[in-house]
BATORKE-438980 format. One line per field, with one value per residue (C-alpha): x, y, z; residue in three letters; residue number from 1. Coordinates in nm, 4 decimals. Layout:
N
c1 <- c(X,...)
c2 <- c(Y,...)
c3 <- c(Z,...)
aa <- c(ALA,...)
i <- c(NUM,...)
This chain:
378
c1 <- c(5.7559,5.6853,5.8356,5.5902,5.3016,5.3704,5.4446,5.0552,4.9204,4.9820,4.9331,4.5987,4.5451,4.6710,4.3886,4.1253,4.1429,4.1362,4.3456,4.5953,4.5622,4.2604,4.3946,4.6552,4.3674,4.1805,4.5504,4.5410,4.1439,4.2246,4.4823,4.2621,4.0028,4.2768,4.3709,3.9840,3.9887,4.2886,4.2867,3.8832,3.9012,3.6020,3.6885,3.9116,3.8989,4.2798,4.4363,4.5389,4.7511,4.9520,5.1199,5.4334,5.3597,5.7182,5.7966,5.5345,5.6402,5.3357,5.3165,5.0266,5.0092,4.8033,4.7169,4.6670,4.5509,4.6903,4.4483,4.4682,4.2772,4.2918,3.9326,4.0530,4.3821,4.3190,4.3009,4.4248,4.7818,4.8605,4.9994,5.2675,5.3206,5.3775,5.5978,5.8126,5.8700,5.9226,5.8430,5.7068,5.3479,5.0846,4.7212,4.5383,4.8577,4.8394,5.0596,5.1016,5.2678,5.3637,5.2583,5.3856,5.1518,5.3091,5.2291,4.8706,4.7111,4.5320,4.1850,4.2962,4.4867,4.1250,3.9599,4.1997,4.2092,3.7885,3.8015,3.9961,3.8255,3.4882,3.7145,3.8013,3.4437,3.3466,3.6021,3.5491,3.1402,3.2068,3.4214,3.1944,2.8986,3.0905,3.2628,3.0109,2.6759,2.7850,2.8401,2.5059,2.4280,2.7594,2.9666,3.2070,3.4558,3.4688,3.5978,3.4150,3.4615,3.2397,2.8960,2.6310,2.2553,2.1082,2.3863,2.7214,3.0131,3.2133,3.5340,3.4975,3.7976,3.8514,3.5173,3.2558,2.9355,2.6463,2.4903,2.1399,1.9620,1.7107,1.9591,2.1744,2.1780,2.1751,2.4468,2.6802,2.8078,3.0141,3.2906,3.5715,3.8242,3.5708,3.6061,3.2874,3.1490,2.8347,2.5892,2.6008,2.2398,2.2544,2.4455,2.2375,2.3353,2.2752,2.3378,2.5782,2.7832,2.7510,2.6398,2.7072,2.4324,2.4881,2.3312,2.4157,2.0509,1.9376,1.8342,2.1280,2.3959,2.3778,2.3239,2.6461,2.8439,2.7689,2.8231,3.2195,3.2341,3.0674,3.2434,2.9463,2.7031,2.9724,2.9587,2.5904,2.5839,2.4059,2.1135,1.9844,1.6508,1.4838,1.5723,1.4175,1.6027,1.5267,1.8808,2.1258,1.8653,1.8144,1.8331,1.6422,1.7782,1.6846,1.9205,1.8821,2.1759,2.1752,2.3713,2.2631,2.6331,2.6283,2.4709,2.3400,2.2891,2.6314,2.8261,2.6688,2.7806,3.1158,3.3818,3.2853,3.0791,3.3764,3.1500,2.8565,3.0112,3.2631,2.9401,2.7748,3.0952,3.0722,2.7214,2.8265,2.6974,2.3562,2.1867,2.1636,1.9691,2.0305,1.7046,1.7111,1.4698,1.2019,0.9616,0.7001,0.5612,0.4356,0.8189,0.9348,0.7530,0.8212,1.2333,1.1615,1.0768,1.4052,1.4734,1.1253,1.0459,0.7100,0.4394,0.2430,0.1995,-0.1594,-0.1641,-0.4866,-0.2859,-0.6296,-0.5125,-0.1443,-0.2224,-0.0251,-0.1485,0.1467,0.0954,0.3730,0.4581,0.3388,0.7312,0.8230,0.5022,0.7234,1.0375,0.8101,0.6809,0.9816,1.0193,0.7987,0.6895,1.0170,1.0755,0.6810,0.7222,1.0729,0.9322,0.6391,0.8426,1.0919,0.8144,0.5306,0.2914,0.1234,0.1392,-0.0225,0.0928,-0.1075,0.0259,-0.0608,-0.3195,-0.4729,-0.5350,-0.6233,-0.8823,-0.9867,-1.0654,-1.2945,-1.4609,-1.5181,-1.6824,-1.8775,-2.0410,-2.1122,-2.2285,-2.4991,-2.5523,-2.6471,-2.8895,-3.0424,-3.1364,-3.2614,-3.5150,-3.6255,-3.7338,-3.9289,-4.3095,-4.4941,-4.7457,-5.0539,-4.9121,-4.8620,-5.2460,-5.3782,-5.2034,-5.3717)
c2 <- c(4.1118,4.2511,3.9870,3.7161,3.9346,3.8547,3.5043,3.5143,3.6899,3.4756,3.1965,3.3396,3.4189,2.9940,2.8247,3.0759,3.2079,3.5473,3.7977,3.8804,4.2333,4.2649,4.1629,4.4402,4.6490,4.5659,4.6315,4.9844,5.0567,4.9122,5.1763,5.4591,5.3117,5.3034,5.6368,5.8456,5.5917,5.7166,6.0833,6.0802,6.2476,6.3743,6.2497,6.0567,6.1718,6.3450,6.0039,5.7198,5.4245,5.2208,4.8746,4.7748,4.4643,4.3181,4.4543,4.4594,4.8055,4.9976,5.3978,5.6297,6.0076,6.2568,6.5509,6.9299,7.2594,7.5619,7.8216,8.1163,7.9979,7.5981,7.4487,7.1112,6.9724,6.6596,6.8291,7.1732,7.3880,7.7181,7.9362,7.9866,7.6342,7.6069,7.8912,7.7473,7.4614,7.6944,8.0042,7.9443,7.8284,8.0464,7.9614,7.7178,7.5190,7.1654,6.9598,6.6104,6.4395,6.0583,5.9185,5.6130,5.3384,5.1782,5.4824,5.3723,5.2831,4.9391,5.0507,5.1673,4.8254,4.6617,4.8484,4.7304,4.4049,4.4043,4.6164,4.3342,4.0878,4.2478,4.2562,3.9027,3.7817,4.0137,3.8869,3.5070,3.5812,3.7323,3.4346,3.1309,3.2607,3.3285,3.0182,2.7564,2.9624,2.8215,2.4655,2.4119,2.0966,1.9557,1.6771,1.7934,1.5765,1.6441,1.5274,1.4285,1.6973,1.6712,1.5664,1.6747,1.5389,1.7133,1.8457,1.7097,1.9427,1.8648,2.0566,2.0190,2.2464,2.6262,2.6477,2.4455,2.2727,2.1797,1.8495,1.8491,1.6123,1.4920,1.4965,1.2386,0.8502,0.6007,0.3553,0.6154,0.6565,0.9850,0.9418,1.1704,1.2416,0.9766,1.0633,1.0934,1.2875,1.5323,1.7034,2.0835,2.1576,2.5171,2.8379,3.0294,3.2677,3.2572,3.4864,3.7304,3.4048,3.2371,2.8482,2.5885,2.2565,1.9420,1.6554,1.2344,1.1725,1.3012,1.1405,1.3575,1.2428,0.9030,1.0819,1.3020,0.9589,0.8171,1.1281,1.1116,0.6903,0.6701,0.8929,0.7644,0.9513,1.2187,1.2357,1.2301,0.9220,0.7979,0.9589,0.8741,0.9677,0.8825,0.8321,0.6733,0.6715,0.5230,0.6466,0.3556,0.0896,0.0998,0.2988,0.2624,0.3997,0.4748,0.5291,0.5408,0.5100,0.7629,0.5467,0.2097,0.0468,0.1445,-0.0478,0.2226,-0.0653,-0.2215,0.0915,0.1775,-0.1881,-0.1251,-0.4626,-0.7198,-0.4712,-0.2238,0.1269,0.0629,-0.1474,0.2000,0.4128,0.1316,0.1615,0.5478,0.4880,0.2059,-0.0918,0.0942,-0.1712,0.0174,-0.1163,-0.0246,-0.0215,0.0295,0.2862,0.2608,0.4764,0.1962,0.2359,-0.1559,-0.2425,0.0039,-0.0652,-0.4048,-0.3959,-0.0846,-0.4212,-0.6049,-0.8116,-0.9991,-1.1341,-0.9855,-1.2099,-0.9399,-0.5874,-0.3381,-0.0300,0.2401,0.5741,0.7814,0.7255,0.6136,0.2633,-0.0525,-0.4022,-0.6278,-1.0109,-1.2096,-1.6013,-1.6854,-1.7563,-1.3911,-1.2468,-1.1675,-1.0512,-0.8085,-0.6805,-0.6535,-0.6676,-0.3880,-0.3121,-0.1413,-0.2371,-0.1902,0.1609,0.2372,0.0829,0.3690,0.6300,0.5955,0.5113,0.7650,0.5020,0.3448,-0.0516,-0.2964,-0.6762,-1.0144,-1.3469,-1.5724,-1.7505,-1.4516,-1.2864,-1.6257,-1.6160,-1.2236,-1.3110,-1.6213,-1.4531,-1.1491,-1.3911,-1.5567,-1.2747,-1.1481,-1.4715,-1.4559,-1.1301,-1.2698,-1.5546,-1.3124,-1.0932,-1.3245,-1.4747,-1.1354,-1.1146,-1.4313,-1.4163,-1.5774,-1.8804,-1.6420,-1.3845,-1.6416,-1.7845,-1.4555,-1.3679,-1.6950)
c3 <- c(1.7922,1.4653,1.2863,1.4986,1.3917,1.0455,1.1024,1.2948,1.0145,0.7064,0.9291,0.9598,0.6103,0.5371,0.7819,0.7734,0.3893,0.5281,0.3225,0.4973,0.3587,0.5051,0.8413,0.8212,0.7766,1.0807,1.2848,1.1211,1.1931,1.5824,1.6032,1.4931,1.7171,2.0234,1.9539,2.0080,2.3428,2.4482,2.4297,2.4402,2.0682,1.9298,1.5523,1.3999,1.0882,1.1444,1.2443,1.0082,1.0477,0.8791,0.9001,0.7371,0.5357,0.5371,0.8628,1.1037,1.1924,1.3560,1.2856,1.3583,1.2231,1.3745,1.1214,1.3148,1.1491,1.2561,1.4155,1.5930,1.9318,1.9874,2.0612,2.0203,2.0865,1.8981,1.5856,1.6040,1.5978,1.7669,1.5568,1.8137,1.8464,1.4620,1.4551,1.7198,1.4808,1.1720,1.1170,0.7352,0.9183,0.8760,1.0261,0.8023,0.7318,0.8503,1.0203,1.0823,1.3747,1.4873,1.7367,1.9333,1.9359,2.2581,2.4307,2.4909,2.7424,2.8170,2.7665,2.4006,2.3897,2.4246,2.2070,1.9343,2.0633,2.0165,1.6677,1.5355,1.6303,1.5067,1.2004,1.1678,1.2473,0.9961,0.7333,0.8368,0.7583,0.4759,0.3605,0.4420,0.2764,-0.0664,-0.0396,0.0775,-0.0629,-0.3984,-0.2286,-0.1234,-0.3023,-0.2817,-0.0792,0.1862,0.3641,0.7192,1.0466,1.3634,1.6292,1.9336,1.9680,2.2112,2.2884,1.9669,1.7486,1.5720,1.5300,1.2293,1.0512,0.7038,0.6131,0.7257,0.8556,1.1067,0.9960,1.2409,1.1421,1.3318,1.4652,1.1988,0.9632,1.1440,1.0541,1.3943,1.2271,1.1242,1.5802,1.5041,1.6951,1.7385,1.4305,1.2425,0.8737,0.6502,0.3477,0.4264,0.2156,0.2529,0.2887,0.3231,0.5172,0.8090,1.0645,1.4413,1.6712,1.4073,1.3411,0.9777,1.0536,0.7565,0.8446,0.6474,0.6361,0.6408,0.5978,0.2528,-0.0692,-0.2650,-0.0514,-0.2344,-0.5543,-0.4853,-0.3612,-0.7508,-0.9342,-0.7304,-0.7746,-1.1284,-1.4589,-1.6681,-1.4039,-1.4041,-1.7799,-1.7972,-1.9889,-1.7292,-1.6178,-1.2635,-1.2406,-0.9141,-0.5454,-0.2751,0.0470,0.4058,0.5374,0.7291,0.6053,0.2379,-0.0637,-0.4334,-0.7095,-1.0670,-1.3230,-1.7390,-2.0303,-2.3045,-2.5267,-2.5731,-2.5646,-2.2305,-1.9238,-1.6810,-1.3996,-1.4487,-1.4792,-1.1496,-1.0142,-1.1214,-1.1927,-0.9370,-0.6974,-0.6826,-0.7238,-0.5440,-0.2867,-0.2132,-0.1589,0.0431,0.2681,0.3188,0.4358,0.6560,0.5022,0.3860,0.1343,-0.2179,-0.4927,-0.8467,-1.0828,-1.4386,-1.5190,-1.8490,-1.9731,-1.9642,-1.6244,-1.5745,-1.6812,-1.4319,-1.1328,-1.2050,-1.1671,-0.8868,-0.6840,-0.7394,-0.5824,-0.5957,-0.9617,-1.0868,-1.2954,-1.3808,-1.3506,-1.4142,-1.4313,-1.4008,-1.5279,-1.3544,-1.0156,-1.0823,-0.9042,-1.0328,-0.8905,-0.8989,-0.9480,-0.7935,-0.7260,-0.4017,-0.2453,-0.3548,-0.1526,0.1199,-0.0581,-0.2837,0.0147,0.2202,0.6002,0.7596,0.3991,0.3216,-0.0082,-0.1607,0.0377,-0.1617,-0.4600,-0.4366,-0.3638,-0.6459,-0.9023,-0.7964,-0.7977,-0.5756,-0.5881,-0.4560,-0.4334,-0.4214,-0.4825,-0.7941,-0.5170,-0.4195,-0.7510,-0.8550,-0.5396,-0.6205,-1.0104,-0.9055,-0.6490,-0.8405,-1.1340,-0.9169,-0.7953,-1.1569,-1.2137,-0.8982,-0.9959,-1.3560,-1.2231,-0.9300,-1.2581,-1.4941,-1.1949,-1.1641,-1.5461,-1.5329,-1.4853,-1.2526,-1.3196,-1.2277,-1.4896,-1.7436,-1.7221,-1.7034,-2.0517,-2.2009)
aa <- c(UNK,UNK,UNK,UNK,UNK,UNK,UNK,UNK,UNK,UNK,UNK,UNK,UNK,UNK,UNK,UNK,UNK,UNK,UNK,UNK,UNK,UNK,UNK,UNK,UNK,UNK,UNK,UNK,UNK,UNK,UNK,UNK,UNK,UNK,UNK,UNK,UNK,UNK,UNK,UNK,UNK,UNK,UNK,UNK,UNK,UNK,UNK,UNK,UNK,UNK,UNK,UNK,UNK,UNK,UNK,UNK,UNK,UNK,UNK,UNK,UNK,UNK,UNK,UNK,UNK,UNK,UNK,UNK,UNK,UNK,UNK,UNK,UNK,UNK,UNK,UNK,UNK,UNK,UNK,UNK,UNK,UNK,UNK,UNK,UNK,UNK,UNK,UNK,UNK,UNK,UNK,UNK,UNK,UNK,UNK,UNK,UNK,UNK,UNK,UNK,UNK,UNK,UNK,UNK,UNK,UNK,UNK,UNK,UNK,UNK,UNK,UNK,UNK,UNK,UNK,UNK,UNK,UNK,UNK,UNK,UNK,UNK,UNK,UNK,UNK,UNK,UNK,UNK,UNK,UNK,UNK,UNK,UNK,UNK,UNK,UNK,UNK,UNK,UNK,UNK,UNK,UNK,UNK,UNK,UNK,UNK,UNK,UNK,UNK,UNK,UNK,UNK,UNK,UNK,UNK,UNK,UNK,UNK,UNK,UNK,UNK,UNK,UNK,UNK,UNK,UNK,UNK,UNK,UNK,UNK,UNK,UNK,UNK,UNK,UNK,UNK,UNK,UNK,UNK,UNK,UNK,UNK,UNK,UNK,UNK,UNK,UNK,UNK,UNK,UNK,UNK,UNK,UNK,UNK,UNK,UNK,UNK,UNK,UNK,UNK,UNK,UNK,UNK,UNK,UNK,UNK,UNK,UNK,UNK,UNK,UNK,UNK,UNK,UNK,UNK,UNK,UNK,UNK,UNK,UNK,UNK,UNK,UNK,UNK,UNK,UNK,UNK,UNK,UNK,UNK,UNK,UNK,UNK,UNK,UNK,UNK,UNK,UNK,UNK,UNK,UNK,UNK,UNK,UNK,UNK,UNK,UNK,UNK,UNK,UNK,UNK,UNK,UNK,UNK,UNK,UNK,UNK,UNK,UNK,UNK,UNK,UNK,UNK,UNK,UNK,UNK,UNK,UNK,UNK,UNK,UNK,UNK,UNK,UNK,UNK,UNK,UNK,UNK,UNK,UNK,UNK,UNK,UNK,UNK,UNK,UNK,UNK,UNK,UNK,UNK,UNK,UNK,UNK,UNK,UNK,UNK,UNK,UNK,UNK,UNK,UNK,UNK,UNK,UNK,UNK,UNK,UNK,UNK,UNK,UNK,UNK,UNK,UNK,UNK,UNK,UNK,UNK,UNK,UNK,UNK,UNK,UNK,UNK,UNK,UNK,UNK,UNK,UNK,UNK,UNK,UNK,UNK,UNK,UNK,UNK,UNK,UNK,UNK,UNK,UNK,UNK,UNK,UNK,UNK,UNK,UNK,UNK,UNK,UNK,UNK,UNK,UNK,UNK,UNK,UNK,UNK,UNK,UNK,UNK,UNK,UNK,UNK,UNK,UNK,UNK,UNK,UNK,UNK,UNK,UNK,UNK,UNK,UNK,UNK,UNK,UNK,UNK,UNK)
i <- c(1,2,3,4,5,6,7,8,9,10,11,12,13,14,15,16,17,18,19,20,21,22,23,24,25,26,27,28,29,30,31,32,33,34,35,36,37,38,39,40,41,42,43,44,45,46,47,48,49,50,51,52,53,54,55,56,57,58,59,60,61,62,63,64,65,66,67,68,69,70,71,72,73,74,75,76,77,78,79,80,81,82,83,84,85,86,87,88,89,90,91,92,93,94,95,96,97,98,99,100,101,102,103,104,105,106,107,108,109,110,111,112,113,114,115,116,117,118,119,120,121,122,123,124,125,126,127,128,129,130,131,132,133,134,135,136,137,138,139,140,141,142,143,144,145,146,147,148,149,150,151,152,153,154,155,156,157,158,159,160,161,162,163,164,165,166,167,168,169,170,171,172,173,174,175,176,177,178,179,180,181,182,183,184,185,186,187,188,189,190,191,192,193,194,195,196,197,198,199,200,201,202,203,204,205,206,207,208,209,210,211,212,213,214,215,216,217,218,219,220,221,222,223,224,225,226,227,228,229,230,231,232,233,234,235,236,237,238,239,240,241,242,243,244,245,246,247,248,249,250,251,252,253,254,255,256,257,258,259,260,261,262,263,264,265,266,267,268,269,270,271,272,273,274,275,276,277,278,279,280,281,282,283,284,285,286,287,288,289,290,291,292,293,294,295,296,297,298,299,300,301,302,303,304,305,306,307,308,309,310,311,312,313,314,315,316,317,318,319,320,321,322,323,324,325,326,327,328,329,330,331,332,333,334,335,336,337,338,339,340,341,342,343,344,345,346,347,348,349,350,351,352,353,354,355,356,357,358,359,360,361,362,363,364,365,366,367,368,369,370,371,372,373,374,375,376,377,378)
């Protein structure tokens, strides 16, 4: 038995991460605890425990003080019990005795059971907020559990993460023992129990997934600068090179498609674009529209507004369907944009010069003088 207790323990201490020490803590604090249940003891500050760590073996010691008229028999010695031991005991002295741990009851066997338990919730707390506190930010790889109406229920290694509802992606199904990487968005508690949420659905998931399939990103010799993210549709992303041998976009790319065509697959089949950032904003928002090819791009810095001038076939593709990719394209910019067509900035400029031109002819008939007013003056 005590040998299977130390089997259970380091098992314990190999899934979990508990230290195992502290285990054979909680066995010694469960027999203390076991012990006032027992014999209904009003302390337990004469009783200790202790736990053999290569044995198992189980011994509690019970400390009494000798006195001349017991009060307590938890904690205290007549002298004529003492004597009867040995003769050297004189009141004051203090004695300790052991005591056999099987001789308990099963109302002190519950109690222990519950103080360790309390224990290893406690330890298993204690343990997911050190270790996942300072993963917040970063990619976990986890496997499918279960998954109810609302909530996902993923094991991501020694612990359980909740993946909520608004954080899930429709194309992603989550089926049972389905593999995929999460972002660890933060660690909560709920009802006394530490709760680790992650997330398919956020921008930094994809930045995570480059920083893991790209060195150069890795490296920081490439920079990636913005995101802009309609999760299991379509992703826009920005990225810069700090050393001009180095192309930010293709490094991204990877050798025929390898890189981004990896991360594409962990987001199953998500459509990523790569833009190459610059600091010239007109040059910017004009590849944040890739793939439509821009004529012509003005800007008015006072209200951050670009108007984008595009051939008339790429009207549509600038646009995208539903607006997606003018919506991504403002989002990863900052800017609003709008987008004619050749024909109807074409149409805008002539309309807007003939109205300066009626406006020009309205105002120089005003100015001239009347016949009346031109006799009168001669």
């Amino acid at each position: 038995m005590n040998a299977e207790l130390i089997e259970a323990l380091r098992l314990l201490e190999k899934e979990r991460g508990i230290d195992a020490e502290v285990l054979f803590q909680a066995i010694e604090e469960a027999l203390v605890s076991a012990y006032k249940k027992e014999f209904e003891a009003k302390t337990t500050d004469n009783i200790r425990a202790e736990v053999d760590r290569q044995t198992g073996e189980m011994r509690v010691f019970m400390t009494k003080t000798v006195v001349g008229q017991v009060e307590d028999e938890n904690s205290e010695l007549s002298l004529e019990e003492a004597k009867a031991l040995s003769d050297d005991f004189e009141i004051g002295d203090a004695m300790e005795f052991q005591l056999n741990p099987q001789d308990f009851g099963r109302l002190a066997a519950q109690t222990a059971k519950n103080v360790i338990n309390q224990k290893l919730c406690s330890a298993e707390r204690e343990r997911i907020h050190s270790e996942f506190n300072s993963r917040v930010g970063e990619i976990a790889a986890g496997i499918v559990q279960r998954k109810d109406r609302r909530e996902v229920i993923v094991d991501i290694g020694r612990a359980e993460a909740v993946l909520p509802f608004n954080e899930q992606v429709r194309i992603d199904g989550y089926n049972f023992n389905q593999r995929l990487r999460f972002l660890i968005l933060k660690v909560d508690e709920k009802k006394n129990r530490p709760i680790i949420y992650v997330s398919r659905s956020h921008p930094n998931l994809v930045r995570k997934l480059f920083e893991q399939e790209v060195p150069e990103i890795a490296s920081g010799v490439v920079e990636i600068k913005s995101i802009a993210r309609e999760a299991g549709s379509r992703t826009k992303i920005a990225v810069a090179s700090r050393d001009s041998n180095v192309d930010s976009v293709g490094s991204c790319v990877g050798q025929r498609g390898l890189r981004v065509q990896a991360i594409m697959d962990e987001l199953m089949g998500e459509k990523i674009d790569i833009i190459e950032w610059n600091p010239d904003t007109a040059e910017f928002v004009s590849n944040s529209l890739n793939p439509a090819k821009v004529v012509r791009v003005d800007t008015r810095e006072d209200e951050k507004i670009a108007r984008v001038i595009v051939p008339d076939h790429q009207l549509s593709l600038a646009i995208g369907r539903e607006g997606q990719n003018a919506r991504l394209a403002a989002r990863l910019t900052g800017w609003k944009i709008d987008i004619k067509s050749e024909s109807q900035y074409r149409a805008a400029i002539e309309a807007e010069i003939l109205s300066r031109f009626t406006e020009a002819v309205e105002a120089t008939a005003f100015d001239v003088p009347e016949p009346e007013e031109q006799q009168g003056q001669e």
